[in-house]
C-alpha positions as CSV (number, residue, x, y, z in Angstrom):
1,X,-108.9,-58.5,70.5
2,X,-106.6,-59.1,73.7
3,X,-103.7,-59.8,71.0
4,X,-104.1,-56.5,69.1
5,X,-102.4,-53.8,71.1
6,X,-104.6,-50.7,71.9
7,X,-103.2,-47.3,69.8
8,X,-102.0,-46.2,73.4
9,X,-100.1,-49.2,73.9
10,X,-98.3,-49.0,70.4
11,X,-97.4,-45.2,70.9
12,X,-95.5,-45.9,74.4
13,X,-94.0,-48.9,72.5
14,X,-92.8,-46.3,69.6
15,X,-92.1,-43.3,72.2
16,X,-89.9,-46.4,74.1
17,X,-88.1,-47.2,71.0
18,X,-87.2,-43.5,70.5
19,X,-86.1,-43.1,73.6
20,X,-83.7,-46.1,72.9
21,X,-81.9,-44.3,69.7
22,X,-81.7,-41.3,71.2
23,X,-79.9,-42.7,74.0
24,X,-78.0,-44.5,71.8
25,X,-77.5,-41.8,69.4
26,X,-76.2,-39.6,72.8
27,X,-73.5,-41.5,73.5
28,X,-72.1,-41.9,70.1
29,X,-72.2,-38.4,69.8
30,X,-70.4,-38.2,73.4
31,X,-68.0,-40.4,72.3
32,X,-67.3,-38.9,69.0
33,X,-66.6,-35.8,71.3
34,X,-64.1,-37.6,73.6
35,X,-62.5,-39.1,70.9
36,X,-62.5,-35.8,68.9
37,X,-61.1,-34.1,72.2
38,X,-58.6,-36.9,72.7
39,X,-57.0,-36.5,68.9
40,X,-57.0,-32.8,69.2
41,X,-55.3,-32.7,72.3
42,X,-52.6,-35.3,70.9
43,X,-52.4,-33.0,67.9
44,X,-51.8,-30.0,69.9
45,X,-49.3,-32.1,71.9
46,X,-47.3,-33.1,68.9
47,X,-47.5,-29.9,67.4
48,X,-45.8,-28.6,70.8
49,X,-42.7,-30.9,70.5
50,X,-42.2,-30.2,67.1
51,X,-42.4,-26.5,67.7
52,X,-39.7,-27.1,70.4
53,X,-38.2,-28.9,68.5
54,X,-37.6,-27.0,65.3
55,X,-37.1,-24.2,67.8
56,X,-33.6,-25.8,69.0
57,X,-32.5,-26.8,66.0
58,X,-33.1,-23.2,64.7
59,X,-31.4,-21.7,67.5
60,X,-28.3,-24.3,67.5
61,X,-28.1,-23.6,63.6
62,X,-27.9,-20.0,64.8
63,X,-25.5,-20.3,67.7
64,X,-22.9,-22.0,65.6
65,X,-23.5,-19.4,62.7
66,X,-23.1,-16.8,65.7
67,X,-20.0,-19.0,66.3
68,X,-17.9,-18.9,63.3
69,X,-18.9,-14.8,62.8
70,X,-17.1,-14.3,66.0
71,X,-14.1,-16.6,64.9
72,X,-14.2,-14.9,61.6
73,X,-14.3,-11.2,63.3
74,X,-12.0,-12.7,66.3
75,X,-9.2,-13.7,63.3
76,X,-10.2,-10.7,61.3
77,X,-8.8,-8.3,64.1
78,X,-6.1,-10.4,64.8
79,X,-4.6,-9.5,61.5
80,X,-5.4,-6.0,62.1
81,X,-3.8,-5.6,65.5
82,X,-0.3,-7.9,63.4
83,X,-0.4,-5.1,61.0
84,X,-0.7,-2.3,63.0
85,X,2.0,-3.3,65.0
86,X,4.2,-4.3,62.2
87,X,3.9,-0.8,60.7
88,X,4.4,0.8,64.2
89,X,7.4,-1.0,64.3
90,X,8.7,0.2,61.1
91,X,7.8,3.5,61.7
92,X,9.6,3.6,65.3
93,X,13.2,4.2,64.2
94,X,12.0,7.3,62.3
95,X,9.6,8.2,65.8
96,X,12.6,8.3,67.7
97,X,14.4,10.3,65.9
98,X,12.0,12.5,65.7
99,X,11.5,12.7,69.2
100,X,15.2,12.8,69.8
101,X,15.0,16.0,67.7
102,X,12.3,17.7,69.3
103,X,13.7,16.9,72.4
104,X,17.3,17.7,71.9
105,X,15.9,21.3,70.3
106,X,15.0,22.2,74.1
């Protein structure tokens, strides 16, 4: 009979064994935790660059869009200004003959 263990005996034996797994079992969960905290936090990180990232390219694309517009306008009144002053010169003989009438009426 001193080999058979009593029922109290067996049930601290059990409630030990329990105890075990769920210690166990607690720090598997708190390291799935870390390790889920650890990825998500990489994940954020990497999402961060490659928001930054995709941000400068955007805004480089843009600059140098922004770039050639003001070129393009930059050339576009260049012409204007030549052509304006092309016909002001062609129509300066006739001004000053004008004026030289208007003047000469006095």
């Amino acid at each position: 009979m001193a080999e058979e263990k009593s029922l109290l005996q067996q049930i601290q034996e059990k409630e030990l064994m329990i105890s075990i797994r769920i210690d166990e079992t607690r720090r598997e969960g708190e390291e799935i935790i870390l390790n889920a905290r650890k990825e998500a936090s990489e994940m954020i990180e990497t999402s961060e660059r490659q928001g930054k990232k995709t941000a400068q390219e955007y805004y480089e694309k843009e600059m140098e869009r922004l770039r050639k517009e003001i070129e393009q306008l930059r050339n576009q009144s260049n012409q204007q200004a030549l052509l304006v002053r092309a016909e002001g010169e062609h129509n300066l003989p006739s001004a000053i003959d004008k004026i030289a009438k208007v003047v000469s009426m006095e």
